[in-house]
Each structure stands twice: as structure tokens, then as C-alpha cells.
C-alpha positions in Angstrom: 0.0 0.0 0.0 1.2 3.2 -1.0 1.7 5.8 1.8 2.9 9.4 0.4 3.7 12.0 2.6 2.7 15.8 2.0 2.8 19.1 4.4 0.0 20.9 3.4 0.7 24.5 3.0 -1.3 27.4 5.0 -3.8 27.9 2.6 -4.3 24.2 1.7 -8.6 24.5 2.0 -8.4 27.0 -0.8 -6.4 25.0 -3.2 -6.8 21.6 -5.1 -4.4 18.6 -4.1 -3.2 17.2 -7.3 -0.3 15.5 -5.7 -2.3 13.8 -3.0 -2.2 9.7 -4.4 -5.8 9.2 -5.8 -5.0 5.5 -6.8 -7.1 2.7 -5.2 -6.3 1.7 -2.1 -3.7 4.5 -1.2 -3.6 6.4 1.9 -2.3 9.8 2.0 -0.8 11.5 5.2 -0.8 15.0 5.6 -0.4 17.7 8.6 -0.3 21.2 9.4 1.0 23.7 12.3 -1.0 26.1 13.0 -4.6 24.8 12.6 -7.2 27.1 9.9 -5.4 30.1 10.7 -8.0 32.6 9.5 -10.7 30.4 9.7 -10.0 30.2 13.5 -9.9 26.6 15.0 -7.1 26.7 16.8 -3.2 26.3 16.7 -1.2 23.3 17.3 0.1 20.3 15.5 -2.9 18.4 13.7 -2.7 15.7 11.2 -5.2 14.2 7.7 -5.5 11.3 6.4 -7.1 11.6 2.8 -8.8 8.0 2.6 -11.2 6.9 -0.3 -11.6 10.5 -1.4 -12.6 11.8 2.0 -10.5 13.6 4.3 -10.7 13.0 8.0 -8.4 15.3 10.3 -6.8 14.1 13.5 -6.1 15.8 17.0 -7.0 17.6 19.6 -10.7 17.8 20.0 -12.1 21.3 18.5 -13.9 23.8 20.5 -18.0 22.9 20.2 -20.5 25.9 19.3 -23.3 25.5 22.2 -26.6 26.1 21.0 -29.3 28.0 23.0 -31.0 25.3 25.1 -34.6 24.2 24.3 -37.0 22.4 25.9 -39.6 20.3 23.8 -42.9 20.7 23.9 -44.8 18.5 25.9 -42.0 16.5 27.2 -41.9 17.4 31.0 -43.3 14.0 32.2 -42.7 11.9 35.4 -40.3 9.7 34.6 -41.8 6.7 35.3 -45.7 7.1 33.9 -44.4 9.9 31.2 -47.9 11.0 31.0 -47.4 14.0 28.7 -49.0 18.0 29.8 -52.8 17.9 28.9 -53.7 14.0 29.7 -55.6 13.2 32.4 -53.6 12.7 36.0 -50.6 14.4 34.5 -48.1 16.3 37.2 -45.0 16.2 38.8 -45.4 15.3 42.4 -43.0 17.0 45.1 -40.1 14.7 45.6 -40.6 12.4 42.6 -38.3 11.9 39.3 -39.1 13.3 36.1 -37.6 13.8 32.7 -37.4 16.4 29.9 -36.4 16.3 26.7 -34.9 18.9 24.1 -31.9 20.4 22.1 -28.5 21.8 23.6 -29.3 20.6 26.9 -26.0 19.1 27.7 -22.5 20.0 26.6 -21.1 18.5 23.4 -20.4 14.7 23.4 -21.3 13.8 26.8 -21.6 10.2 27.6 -25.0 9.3 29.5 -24.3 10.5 33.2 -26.1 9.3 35.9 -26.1 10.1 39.9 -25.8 7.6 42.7 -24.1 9.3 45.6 -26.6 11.8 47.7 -26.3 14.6 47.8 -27.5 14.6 44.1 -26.0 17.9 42.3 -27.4 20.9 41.1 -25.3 20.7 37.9 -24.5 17.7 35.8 -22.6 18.2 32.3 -22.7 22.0 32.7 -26.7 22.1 33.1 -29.3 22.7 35.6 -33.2 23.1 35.9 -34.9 25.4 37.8 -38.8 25.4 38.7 -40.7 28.6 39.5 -44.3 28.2 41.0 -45.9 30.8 42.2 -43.2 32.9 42.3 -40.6 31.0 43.8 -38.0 29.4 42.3 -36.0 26.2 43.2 -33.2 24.5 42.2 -33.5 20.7 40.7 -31.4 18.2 42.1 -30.4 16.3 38.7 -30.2 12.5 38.6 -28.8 12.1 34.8 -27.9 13.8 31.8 -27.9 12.1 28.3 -26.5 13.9 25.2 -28.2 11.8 22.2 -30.5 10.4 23.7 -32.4 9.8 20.1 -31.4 11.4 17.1 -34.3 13.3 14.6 -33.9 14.6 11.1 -30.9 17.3 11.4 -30.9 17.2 15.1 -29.6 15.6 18.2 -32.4 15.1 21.3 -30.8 15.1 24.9 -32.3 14.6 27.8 -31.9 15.2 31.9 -33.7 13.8 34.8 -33.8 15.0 37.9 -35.9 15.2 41.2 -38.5 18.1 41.7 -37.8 19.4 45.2 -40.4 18.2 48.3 -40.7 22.4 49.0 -41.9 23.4 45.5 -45.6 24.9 46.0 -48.3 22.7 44.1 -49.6 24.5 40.8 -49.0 25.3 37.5 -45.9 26.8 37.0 -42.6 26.6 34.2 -39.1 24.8 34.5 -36.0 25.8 32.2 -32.4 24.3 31.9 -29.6 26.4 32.1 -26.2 25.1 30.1 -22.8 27.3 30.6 -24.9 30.1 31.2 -27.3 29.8 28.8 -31.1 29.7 29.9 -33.5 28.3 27.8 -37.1 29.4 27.3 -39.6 28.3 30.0 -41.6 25.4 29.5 -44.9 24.4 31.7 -44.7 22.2 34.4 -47.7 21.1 36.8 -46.2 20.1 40.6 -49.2 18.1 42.5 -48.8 16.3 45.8 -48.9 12.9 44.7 -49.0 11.3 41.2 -49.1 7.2 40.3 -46.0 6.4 38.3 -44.9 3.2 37.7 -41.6 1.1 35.5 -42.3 -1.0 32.9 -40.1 -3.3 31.6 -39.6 -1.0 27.9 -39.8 2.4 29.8 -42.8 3.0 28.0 -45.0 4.5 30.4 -48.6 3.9 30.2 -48.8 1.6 27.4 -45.5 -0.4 28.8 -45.4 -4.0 29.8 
């Protein structure tokens, strides 16, 4: 297998690469010292491999753009019945688990993260969730954090979990996640004294077995 070697020069993303080996099956090496320069990712020694016409770089991780958080609609459900906002006996009780879903919600290419020690944290993966009701806001203790936790068209779904406090005040009221400073929008949340929840084997809520 051929294996040619080639610096490429400052501006290599504005110029062709006629001497990169385009035969079958050849594998061409490639690096450069001080990153995009103008395009602004970074210095530092980084390496390419050109591979089957496609060009995959190597090195440090880059620096990841985070989105404003959003919450979903209608995806603030008690974690174990996820009964969604609307349905009858929806809520989250005081003290139980719940889930939310949405985009930017936890920091780039974080592995599922969940608690087991107590106290359980106010921030996991660089996010939070607060609950106002009332007035009053609390801080949730979170449980988990999941970055891809399903995938849609053009779009990567994460999700947390966490425990709404036994002090929020019962009544409608909104929650939002906060990443690295960033707050999302509120969503609507319902806090009740008690609601029936129970696991199913698929974690599908009410129609679970």
C-alpha cells in the first residue's frame, strides 16, 4: 500500500491537491502547524488522512458551538408514567423523578451520566433546571444527563432527569435548563402532591409492559 507523505501549505482549504495519491487503495498523510489560521480553530500540530476521497483530520478535540437550550414541547413527564401535559392525572409530584427532553441541553459529546451518591447535584454536564411556581424558584437536584439520547432529522435530542424538590408549591408553574450560562425558554410544568407512576419493563410509560 502506497503511503505518500505531504505538508500541506497554509492555505491548503483553498487549493486543489493534485499530488495527493488518488489511486485505489492509497492512503495519504498529511499535517499542518498552525490549525485554519484565519478560519480560526485553533493552533497546534494536527494531522489528515485523505482515505477513499474523503479527508478526515486528527487531533486535539475542537472547540464545540453551544446552541441555546430548548426544551420540547410537551416532554416534562414523570419519569416513570411519562404522561405528557394535557392527559388526564398528569403532574409532577413534590419529591418524585421526572424527565425532559430537548436540544443543547447538555454540553457536546457527553456520555450518559447518571447520579448515585446523595447529595445529588445541582449541575450535571454543565446544566441545571430550575422550577418557578408561584413565584418562587427552586433549584432541581439532577439525577442524569444524556446527550443523544435519540437522534431526529438534522438534530440531536438530549435529555436530563432529575428530582422536583419536596418544597416546590403545588400549581402550574414553568421549569428551564440552564447550560454554561445559557437559559432556555420556559416550558410548563404542573407540581401536585402525589402522582401514580410506575416502571415498565420497555420504559414506556402507560402503554409499557
Amino acid at each position: 500500500m502506497e503511503i505518500p507523505a505531504k505538508l500541506f501549505p497554509s492555505d491548503w482549504l483553498n487549493r486543489r491537491l493534485p499530488e495527493v495519491s488518488q489511486e485505489p487503495g492509497a492512503i495519504s498523510l498529511g499535517g499542518w502547524e498552525r490549525g485554519f489560521g484565519s478560519y480560526g480553530i485553533g493552533e497546534g500540530m494536527k494531522s489528515a488522512i485523505l482515505m477513499a476521497g474523503l479527508l478526515f483530520f486528527v487531533g486535539p478535540s475542537l472547540p464545540h458551538a453551544q446552541a441555546q437550550p430548548s426544551i420540547a414541547a410537551a416532554t416534562v413527564v414523570n419519569a416513570a408514567s411519562r404522561i405528557p401535559k394535557g392527559l388526564p392525572n398528569y403532574g409532577i409530584a413534590q419529591g418524585s423523578l421526572f424527565t425532559l427532553t430537548g436540544q443543547g441541553l447538555v454540553t457536546a459529546a457527553t456520555p450518559p451520566i447518571t447520579v448515585a451518591d446523595s447529595p445529588l447535584p445541582l449541575t450535571l454536564a454543565g446544566a441545571s433546571m430550575q422550577i418557578t411556581v408561584g413565584g418562587t424558584k427552586v433549584d432541581v437536584p439532577m439525577v442524569s444527563a444524556w446527550a443523544g439520547f435519540a437522534q431526529t432529522p438534522g438534530a440531536r435530542v438530549d435529555q436530563l432527569a432529575g428530582v422536583a424538590p419536596s418544597n416546590t408549591f403545588v400549581g402550574d408553574g414553568t421549569i428551564t435548563v440552564t447550560v454554561n450560562g445559557r437559559t432556555s425558554a420556559p416550558a410548563p410544568i404542573t407540581i401536585v402532591p402525589a402522582a401514580f407512576g410506575i416502571f415498565t419493563l420497555n420504559h414506556a410509560g402507560p402503554s409499557g409492559h
